[in-house]
LOVORO-646122 format. One record per residue (C-alpha): residue number from 1; x negated, y negated, z. Coordinates in nm, 4 decimals, padded with zeros to 6 digits. Last residue first. Example, Ala and Ser with C-alpha at 12.3 -4.5 7.8 and 13.67 -1.06 7.14 Angstrom:
{2,{-01.3670,00.1060,00.7140}} {1,{-01.2300,00.4500,00.7800}} 
//
This chain:
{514,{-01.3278,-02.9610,11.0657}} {513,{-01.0151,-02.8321,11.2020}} {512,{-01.0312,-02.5289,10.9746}} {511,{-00.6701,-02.3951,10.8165}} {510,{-00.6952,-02.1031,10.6521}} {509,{-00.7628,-02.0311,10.3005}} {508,{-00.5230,-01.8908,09.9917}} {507,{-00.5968,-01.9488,09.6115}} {506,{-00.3027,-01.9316,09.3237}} {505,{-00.4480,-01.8710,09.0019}} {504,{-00.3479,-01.9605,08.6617}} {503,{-00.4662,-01.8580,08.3361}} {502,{-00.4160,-02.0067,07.9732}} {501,{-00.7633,-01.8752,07.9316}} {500,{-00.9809,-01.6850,08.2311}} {499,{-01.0182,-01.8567,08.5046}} {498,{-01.3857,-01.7935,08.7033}} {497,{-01.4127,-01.8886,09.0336}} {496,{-01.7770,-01.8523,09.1433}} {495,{-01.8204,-02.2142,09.2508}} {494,{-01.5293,-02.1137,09.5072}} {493,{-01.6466,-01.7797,09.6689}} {492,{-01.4295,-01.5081,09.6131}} {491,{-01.1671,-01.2531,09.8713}} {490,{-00.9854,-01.0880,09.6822}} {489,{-00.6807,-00.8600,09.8631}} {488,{-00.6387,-00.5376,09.7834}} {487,{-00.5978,-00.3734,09.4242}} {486,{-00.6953,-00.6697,09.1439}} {485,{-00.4781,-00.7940,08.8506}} {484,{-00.5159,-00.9078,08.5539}} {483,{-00.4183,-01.2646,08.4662}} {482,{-00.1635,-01.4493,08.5688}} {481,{-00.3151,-01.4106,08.9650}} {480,{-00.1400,-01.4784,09.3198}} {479,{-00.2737,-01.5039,09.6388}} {478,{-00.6203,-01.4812,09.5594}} {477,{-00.8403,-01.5586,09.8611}} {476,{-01.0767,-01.8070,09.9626}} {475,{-01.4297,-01.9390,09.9738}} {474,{-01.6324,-02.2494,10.0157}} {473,{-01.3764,-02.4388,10.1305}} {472,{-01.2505,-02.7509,10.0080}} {471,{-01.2143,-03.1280,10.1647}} {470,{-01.0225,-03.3634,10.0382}} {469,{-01.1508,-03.5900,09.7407}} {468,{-01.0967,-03.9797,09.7487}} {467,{-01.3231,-03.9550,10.0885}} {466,{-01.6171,-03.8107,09.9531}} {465,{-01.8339,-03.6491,10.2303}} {464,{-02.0251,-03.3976,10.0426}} {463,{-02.0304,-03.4684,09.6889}} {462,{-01.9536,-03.1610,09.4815}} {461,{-02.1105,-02.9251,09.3500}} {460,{-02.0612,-02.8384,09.0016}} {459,{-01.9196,-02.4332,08.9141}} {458,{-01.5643,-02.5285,09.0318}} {457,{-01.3618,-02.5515,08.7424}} {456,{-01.5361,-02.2265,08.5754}} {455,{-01.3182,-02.2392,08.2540}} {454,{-01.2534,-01.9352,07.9718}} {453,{-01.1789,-02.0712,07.6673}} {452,{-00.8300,-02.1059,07.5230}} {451,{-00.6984,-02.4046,07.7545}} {450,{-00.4727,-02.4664,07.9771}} {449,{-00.6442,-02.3313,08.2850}} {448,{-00.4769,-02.3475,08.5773}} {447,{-00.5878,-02.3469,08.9803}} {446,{-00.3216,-02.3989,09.2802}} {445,{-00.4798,-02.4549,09.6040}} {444,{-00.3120,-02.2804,09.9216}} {443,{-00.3857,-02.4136,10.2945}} {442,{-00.2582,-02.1864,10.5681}} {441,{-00.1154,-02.4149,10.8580}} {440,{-00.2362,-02.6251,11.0831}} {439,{-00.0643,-02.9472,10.9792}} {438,{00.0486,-02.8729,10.6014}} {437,{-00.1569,-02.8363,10.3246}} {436,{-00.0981,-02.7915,09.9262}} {435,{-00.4183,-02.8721,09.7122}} {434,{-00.3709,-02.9199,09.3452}} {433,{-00.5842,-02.7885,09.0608}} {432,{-00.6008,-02.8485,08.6804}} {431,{-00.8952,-02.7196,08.4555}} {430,{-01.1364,-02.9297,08.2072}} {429,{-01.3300,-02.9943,08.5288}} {428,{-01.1940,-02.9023,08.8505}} {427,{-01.1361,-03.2510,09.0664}} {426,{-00.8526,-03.1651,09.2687}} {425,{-00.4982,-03.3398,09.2809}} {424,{-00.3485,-03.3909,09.6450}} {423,{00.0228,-03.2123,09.7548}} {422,{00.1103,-03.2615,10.0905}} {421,{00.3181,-02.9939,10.2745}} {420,{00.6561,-02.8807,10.3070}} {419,{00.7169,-02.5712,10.1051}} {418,{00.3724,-02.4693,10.0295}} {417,{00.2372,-02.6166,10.3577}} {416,{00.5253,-02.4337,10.4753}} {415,{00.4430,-02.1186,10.3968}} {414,{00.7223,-01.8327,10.4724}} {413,{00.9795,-01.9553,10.1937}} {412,{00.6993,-02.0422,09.9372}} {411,{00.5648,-01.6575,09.9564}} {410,{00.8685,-01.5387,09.9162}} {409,{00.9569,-01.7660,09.5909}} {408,{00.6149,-01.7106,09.4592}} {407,{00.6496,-01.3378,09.4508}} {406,{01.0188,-01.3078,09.2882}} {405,{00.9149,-01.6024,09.0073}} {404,{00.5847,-01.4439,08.9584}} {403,{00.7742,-01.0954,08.9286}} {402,{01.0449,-01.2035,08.6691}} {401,{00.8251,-01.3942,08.4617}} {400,{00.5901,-01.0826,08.4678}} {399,{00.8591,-00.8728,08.3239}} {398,{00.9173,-00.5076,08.5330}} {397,{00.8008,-00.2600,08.3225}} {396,{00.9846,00.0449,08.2292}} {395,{00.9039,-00.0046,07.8112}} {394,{00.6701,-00.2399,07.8080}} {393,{00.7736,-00.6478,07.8174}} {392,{00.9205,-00.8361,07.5613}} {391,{00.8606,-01.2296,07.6231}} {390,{01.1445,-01.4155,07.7771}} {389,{01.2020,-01.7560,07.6380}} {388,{01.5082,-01.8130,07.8029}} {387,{01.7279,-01.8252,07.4460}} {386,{01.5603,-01.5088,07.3340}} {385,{01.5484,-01.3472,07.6730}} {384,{01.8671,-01.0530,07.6075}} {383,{01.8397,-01.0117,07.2029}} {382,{02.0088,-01.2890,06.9912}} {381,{02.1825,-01.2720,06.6745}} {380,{02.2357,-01.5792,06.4078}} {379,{02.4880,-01.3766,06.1268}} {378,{02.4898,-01.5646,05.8112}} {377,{02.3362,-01.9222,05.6580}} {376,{02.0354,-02.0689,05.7551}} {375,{02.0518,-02.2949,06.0289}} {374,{02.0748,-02.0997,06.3737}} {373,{01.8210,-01.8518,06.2867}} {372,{01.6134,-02.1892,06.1678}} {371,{01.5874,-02.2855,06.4792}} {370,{01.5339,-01.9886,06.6554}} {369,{01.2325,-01.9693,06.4457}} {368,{01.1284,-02.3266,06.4972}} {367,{01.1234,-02.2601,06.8612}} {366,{00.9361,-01.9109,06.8217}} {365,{00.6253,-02.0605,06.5838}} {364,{00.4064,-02.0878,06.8480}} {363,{00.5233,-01.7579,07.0298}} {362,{00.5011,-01.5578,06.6731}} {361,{00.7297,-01.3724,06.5459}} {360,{00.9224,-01.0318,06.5498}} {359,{00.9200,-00.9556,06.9216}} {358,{01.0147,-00.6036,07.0863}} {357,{01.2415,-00.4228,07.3348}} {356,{01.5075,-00.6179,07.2999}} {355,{01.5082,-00.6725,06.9175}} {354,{01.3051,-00.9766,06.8003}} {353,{01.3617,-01.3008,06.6718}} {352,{01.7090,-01.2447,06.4461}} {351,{01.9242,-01.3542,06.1838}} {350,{02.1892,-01.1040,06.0675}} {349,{02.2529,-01.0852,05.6823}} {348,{02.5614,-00.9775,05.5309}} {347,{02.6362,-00.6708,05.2738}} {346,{02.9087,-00.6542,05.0411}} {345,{02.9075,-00.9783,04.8806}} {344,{02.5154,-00.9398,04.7644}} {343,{02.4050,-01.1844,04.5064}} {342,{02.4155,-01.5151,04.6698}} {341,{02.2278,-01.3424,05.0004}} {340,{01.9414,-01.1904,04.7921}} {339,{01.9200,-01.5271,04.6150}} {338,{01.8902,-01.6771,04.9804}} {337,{01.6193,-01.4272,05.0970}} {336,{01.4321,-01.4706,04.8145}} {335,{01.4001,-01.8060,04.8126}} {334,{01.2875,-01.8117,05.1692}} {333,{01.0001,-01.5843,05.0688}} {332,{00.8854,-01.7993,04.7671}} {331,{00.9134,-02.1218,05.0465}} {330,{00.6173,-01.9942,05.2481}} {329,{00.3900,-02.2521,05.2012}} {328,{00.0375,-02.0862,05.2045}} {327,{-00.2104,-02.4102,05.3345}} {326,{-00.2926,-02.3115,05.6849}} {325,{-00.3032,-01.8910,05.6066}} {324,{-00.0499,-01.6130,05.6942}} {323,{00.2258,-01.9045,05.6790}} {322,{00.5750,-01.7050,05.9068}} {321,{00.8449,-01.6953,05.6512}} {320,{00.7983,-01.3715,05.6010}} {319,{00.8443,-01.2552,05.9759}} {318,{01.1913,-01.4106,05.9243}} {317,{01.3864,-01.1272,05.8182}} {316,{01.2706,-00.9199,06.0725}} {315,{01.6284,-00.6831,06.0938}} {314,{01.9746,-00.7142,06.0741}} {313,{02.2104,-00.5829,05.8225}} {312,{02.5898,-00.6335,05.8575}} {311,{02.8370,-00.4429,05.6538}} {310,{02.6465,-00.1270,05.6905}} {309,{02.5981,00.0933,05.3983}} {308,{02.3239,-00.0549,05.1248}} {307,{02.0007,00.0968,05.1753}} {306,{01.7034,-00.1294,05.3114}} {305,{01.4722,-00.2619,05.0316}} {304,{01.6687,-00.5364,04.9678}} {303,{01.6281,-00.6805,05.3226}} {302,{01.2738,-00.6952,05.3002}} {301,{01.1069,-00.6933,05.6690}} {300,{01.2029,-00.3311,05.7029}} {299,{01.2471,-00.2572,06.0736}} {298,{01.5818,-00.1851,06.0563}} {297,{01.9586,-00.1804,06.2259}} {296,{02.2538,-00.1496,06.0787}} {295,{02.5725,-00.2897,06.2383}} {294,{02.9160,-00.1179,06.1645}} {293,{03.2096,-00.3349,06.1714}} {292,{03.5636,-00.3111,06.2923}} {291,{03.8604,-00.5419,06.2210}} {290,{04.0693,-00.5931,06.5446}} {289,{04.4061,-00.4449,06.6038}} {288,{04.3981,-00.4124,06.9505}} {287,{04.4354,-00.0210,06.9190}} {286,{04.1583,-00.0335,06.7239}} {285,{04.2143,00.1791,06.3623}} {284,{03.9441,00.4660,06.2439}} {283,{03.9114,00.3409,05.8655}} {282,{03.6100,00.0755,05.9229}} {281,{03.4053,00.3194,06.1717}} {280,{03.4779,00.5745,06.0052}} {279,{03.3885,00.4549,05.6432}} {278,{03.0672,00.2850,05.7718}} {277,{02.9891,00.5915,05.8767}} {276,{03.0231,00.8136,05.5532}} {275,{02.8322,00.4999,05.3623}} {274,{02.5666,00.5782,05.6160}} {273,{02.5775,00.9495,05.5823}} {272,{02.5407,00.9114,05.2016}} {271,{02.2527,00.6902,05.1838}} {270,{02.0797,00.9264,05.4039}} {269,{01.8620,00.7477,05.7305}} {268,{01.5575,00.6129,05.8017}} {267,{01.6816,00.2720,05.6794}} {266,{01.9170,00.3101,05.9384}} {265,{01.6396,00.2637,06.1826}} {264,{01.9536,00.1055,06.4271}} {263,{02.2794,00.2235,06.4653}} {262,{02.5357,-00.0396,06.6073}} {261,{02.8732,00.0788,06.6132}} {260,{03.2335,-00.1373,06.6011}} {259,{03.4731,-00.3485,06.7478}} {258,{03.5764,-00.1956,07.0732}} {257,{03.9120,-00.0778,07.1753}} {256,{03.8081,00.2458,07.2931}} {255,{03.8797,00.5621,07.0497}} {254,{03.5981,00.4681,06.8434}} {253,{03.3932,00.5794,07.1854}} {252,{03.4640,00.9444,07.0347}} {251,{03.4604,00.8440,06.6822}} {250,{03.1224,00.7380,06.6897}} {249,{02.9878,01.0209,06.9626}} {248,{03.1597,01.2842,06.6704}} {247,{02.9511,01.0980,06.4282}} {246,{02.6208,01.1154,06.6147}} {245,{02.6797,01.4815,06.7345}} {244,{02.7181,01.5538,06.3752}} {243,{02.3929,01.3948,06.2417}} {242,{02.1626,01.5428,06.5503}} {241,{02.3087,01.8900,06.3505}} {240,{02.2427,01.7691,06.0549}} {239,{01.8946,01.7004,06.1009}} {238,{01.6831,01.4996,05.8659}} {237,{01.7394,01.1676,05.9923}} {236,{01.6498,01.4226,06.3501}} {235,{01.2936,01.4004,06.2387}} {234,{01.2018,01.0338,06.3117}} {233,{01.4851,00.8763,06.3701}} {232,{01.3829,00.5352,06.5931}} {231,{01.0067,00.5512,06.4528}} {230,{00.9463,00.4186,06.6312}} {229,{01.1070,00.4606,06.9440}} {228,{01.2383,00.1568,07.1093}} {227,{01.6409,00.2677,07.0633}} {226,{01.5903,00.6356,07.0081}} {225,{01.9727,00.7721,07.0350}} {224,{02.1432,00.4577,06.8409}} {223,{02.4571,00.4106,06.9600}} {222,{02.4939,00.0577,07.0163}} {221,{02.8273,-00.0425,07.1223}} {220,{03.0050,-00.3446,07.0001}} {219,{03.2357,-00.5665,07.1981}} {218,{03.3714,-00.8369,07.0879}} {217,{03.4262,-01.1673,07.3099}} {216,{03.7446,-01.3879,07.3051}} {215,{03.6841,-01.4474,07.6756}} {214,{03.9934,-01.2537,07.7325}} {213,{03.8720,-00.9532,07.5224}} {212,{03.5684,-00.9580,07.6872}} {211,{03.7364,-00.9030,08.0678}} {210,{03.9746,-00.6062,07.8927}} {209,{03.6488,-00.4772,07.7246}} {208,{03.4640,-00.5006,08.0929}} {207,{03.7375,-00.3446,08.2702}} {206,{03.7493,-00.0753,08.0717}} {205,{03.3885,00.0473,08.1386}} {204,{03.4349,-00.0414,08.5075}} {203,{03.7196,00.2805,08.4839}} {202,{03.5050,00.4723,08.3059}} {201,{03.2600,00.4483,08.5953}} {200,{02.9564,00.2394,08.6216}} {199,{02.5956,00.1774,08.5184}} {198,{02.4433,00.4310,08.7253}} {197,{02.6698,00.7033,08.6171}} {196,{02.5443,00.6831,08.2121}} {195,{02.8674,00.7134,08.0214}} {194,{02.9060,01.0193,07.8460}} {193,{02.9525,01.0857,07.4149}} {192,{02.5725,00.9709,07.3493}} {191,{02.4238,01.2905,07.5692}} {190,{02.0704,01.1846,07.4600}} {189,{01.9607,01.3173,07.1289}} {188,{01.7341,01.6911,07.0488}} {187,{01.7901,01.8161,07.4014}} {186,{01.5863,02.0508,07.5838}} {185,{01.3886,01.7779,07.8300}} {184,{01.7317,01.6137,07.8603}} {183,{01.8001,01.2916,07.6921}} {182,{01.8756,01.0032,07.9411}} {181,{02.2315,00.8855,08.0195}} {180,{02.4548,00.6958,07.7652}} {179,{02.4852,00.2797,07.7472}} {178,{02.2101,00.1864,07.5357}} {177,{02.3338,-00.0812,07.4929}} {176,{02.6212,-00.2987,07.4474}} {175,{02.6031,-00.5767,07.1094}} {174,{02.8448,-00.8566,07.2624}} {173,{02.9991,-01.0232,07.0006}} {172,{03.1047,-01.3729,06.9246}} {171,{02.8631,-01.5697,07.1380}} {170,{02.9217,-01.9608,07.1864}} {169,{02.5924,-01.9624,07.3453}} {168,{02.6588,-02.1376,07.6536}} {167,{03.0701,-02.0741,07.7122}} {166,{03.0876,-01.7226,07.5479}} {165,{02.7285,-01.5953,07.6975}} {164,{02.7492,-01.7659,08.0336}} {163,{03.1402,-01.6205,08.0477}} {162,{03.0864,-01.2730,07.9571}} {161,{02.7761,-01.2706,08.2409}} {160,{02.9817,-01.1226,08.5315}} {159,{03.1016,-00.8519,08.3272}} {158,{02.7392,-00.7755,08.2145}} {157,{02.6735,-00.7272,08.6326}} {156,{02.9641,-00.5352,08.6837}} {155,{02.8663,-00.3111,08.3505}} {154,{02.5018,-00.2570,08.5787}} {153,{02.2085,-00.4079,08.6533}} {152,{02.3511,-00.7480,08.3932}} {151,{02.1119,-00.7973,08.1476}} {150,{01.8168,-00.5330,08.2002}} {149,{02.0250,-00.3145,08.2784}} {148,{02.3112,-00.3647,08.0435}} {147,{02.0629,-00.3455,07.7286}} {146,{02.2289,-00.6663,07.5617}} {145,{02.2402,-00.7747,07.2220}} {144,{02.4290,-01.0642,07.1801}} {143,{02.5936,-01.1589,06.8081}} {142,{02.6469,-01.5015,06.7129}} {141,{02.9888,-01.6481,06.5315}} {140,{03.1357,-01.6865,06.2078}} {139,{03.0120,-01.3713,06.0391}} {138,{03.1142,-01.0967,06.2445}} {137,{03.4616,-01.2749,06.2746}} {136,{03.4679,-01.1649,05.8624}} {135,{03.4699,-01.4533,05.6387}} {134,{03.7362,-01.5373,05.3768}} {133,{03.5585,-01.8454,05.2107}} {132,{03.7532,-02.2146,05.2785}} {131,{03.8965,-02.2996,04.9229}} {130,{03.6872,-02.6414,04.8326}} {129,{03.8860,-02.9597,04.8106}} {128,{04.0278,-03.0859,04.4852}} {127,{03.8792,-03.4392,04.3828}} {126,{04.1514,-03.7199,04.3823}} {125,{04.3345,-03.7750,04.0499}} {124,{04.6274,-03.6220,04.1078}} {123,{04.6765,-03.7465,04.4812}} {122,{04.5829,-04.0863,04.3976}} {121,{04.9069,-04.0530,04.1115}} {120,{05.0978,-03.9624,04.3753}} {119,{05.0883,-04.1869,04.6058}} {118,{05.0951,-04.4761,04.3558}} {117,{05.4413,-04.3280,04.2219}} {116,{05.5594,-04.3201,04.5611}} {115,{05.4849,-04.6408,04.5487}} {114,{05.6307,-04.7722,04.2455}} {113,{05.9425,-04.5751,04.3914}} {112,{05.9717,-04.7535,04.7173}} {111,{05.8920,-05.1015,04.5264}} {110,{06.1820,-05.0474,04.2998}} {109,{06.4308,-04.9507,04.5249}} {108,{06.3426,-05.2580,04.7617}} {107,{06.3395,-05.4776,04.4370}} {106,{06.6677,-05.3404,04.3014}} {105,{06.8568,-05.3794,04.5997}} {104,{06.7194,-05.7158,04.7334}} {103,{06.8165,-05.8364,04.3651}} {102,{07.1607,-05.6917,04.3633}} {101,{07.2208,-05.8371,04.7064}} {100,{07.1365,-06.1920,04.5813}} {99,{07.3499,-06.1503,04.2995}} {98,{07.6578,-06.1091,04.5156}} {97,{07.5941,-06.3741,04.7322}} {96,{07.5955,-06.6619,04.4567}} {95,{07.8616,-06.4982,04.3312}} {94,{08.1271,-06.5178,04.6148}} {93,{08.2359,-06.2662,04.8154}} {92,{07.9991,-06.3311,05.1105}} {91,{08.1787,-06.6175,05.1788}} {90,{08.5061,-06.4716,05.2036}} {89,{08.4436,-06.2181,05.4156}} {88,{08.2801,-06.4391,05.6694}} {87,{08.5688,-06.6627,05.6172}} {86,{08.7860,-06.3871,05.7067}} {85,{08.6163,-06.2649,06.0305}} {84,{08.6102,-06.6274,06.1585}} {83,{08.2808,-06.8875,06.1342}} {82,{08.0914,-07.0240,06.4160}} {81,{08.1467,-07.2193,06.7308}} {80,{08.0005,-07.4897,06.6753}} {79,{07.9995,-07.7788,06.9530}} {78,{07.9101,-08.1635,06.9313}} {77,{07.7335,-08.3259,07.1975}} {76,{07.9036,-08.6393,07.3658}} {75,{07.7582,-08.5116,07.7423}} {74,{08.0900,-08.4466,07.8395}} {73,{08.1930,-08.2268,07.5559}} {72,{08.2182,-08.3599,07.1727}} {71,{08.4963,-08.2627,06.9303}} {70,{08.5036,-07.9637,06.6439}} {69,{08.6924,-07.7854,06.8685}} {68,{08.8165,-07.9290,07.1429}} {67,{08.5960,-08.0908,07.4155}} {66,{08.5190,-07.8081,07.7213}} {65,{08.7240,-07.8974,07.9972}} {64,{08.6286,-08.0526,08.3454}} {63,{08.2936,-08.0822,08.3281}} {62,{08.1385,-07.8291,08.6497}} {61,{08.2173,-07.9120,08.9573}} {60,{07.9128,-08.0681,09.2312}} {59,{07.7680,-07.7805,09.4979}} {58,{07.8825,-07.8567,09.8337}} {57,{07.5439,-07.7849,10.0776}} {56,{07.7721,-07.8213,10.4904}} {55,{07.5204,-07.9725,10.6944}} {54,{07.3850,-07.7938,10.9918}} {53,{07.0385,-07.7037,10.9018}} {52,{07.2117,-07.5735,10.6007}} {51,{07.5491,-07.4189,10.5138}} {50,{07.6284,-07.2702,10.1702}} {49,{07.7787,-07.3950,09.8954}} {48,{08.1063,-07.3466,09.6858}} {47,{08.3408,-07.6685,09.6446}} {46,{08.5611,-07.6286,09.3278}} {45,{08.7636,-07.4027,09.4687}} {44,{08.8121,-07.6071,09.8191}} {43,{08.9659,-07.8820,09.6116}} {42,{08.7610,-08.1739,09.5565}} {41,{08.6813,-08.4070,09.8543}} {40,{08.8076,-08.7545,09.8368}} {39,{09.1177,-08.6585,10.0366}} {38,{09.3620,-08.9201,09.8578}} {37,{09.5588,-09.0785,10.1747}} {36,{09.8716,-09.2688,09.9362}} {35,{09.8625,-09.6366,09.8515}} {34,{09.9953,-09.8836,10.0993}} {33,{10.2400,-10.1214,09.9358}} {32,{10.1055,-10.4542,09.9634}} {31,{10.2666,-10.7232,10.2065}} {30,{10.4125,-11.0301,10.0247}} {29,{10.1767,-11.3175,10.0485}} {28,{10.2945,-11.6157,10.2164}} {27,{10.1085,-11.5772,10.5324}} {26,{09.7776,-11.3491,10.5460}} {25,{09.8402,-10.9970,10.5581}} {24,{09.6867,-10.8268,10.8942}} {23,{09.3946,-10.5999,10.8607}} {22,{09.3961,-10.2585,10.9207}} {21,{09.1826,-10.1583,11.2139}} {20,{08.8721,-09.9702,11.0505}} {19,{08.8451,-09.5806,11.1892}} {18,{08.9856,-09.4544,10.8882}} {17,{08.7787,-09.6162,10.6566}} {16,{08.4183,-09.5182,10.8462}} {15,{08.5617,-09.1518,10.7726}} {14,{08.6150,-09.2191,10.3994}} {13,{08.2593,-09.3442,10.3979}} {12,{08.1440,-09.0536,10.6478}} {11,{08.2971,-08.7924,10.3760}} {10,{08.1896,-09.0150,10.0467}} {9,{07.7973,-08.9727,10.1812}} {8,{07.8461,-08.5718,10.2169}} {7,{07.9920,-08.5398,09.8397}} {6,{07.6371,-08.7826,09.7188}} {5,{07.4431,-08.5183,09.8851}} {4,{07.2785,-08.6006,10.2067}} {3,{06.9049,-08.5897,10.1796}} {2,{06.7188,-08.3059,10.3593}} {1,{06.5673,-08.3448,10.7044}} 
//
């Protein structure tokens, strides 16, 4: 239980009072007057509280009155109450006040101005910053070639692939073709004015340069009516009438809102019906508004040497720049190129491996290449594979990349020793093997030869019985070959196998209890 507050012990003493008899005045004295009841409780607005466990909580007054001003309060402290309106006034009148103002006012001024002063005199003397170049939206992003059928199937397909190319790559232009039927038998140029049916309609044609404009991706369309021929013009440079149906095609499709024409051999061409071109294709307005370029293609590897037309020239630019011997340094050739760019405003330079249908350096020198496409300066430009690694393959030939990768992925969803089983290394020489098996299922061994010679890995015999090696057959049957192939299936005997360089083999045999 709480103590009683000093309020609840004068209650019971004032109680214990008035239940005392009164006591009777002695003899002789003269009886007191009785002083008036005095409730010993303050008055019931000075007693707030609240009740607890019973007991009525009476909260003590506050001082009675504040001590005047100037005077002490209860407690004996003094109290300040400040000073009035007027002697605020007053005060600050004076002197003393007045020429501390003037200072504060003079050195805040002051300082303010000394440093916009500072400002700028840093701003005078610092280094001007290089004017940013005016550069054409050809020039400040990558160009794509694409053949649609081999990219995408069909324009669906490249539709599809507008995003991989704009979010990967950072691709500025999509260079689409060839996108007209076949050339008759009788005809001197394919039909370039139609749309080839099996790539789309009209309709899907529109719908991909609505779907690249979104993705901030030009589209330019490559005209050229001999794409992999070489030469591309042969004859028909020559021909005015192949000439005309070429510049009516340009201003027919110039009609669409794409960004320009990609003719390639133009060094095959008339200096005078290139300049012509260019001036079409530059002069005949988009209906987006978009600044339109025309591409020239060539298979000079001298950029000089190729006539002046086109506002971007591309072309095996690099192949120069490839050592033909261990010690030639090939920094003449760059120089070149770079005082070629420095002195030519008109014309720009695209960077390139290869052309779809062909490959302009070497595979050991490709990464370094690509590399350098991407590093010097002007127009880096990619053919459909480049940035996969995709070697050119003949003319209506199905890649081999894209055949292993369709054969071995069947063949790996039926076996299971392929897609489940064990996998043990085999001893095969300078080669590499692996064994796959799986319970009684077909066994497969995987052969490859890394190396430039031609290998027999299994021409020494092994030791019969060896239990860090797992058993082999004696014979089995190609599954899969790298290298040429053979009609049927080929059935050889192991310590005949012969892998030719940078080969690899995939080897079938059944599964023997023993």
């Amino acid at each position: 239980m709480e103590p009683e507050s000093p309020h609840r012990e004068l209650e019971l003493s004032a109680l214990e009072a008035e239940t005392e008899p009164m006591a009777a005045a002695e003899p002789g004295t003269p009886p007191q007057a009785t002083p008036p009841h005095r409730d010993p409780s303050p008055p019931p607005e000075q007693l707030l509280g609240v009740e607890k466990n019973g007991l009525k909580m009476k909260i003590p007054p506050e001082e009675e009155e504040e001590a005047p001003l100037g005077g002490s309060g209860a407690s004996g402290s003094p109290k300040f109450t400040g000073l009035g309106k007027e002697e605020l006034l007053r005060e600050a009148g004076t002197p003393l006040w007045a020429r501390a103002r003037l200072v504060l006012l003079v050195l805040f001024w002051g300082g303010w101005i000394g440093m916009l002063g500072a400002a700028a005199a840093i701003v005078a003397q610092a280094p001007r910053c290089q004017p940013l170049p005016t550069k054409a939206w050809w020039e400040l992003g990558a160009l794509y070639r694409a053949p649609p059928k081999a990219f995408g199937g069909d324009l669906k397909g490249v539709e599809k692939r507008l995003g991989y190319l704009k979010e990967k790559l950072q691709v500025g232009g999509l260079v689409l073709g060839p996108v007209y039927p076949q050339k008759s038998p009788e005809a001197k140029i394919p039909p370039l004015k139609e749309l080839d049916p099996t790539l789309g309609t009209r309709q899907d044609f529109s719908a991909l340069l609505q779907a690249a404009k979104d993705k901030g991706v030009k589209v330019i369309l490559d005209l050229t009516p001999n794409p992999a021929g070489n030469p591309v013009w042969g004859d028909a440079a020559k021909d005015s009438e192949v000439l005309q149906q070429v510049q009516a095609a340009m201003s027919h499709w110039l009609k669409e809102d794409i960004a320009g024409i990609f003719l390639d051999g133009i060094e095959e061409l008339p200096d005078l019906v290139v300049a012509q071109w260019r001036n079409l294709t530059e002069q005949q307005p988009s209906p987006s508004g978009v600044d339109r370029v025309l591409v020239g293609g060539t298979r000079l590897q001298d950029p000089w040497r190729a006539p002046g037309g086109p506002q971007l020239l591309l072309g095996p630019f690099l192949q120069p720049l490839e050592p033909k011997g261990d010690a030639e340094a090939p920094e003449g050739a760059l120089r070149n190129l770079l005082n070629f760019l420095s002195s030519n405003s008109s014309v720009g330079l695209g960077w390139s491996v290869g052309s779809p249908w062909e490959t302009w350096v070497s595979p050991k020198l490709r990464l370094q290449q690509l590399l350098l496409l991407w590093g010097l300066p002007g127009t880096p430009v990619l053919s459909y594979g480049d940035e996969l690694g995709l070697p050119r393959p003949p003319k209506n030939q199905q890649p081999p990349e894209l055949e292993l990768c369709a054969a071995l992925a069947s063949l790996r969803a039926h076996e299971r020793s392929l897609l489940l089983g064990e996998a043990w290394a085999v001893a095969a020489g300078s080669a590499m093997a692996v064994l796959r098996r799986w319970d009684q299922s077909e066994r497969f061994l995987l052969v490859l030869n890394p190396h430039g010679a031609p290998l027999k890995p299994f021409s020494v015999k092994r030791e019969p019985g060896d239990p860090q090696e797992p058993p082999l057959p004696t014979s089995a049957t190609v599954r899969y070959s790298t290298g040429p192939k053979e009609p049927g299936e080929q059935q050889l005997r192991l310590e005949e196998l012969k892998v030719g360089p940078y080969q690899g083999i995939l080897l079938g045999f059944p599964y023997s209890p023993q």
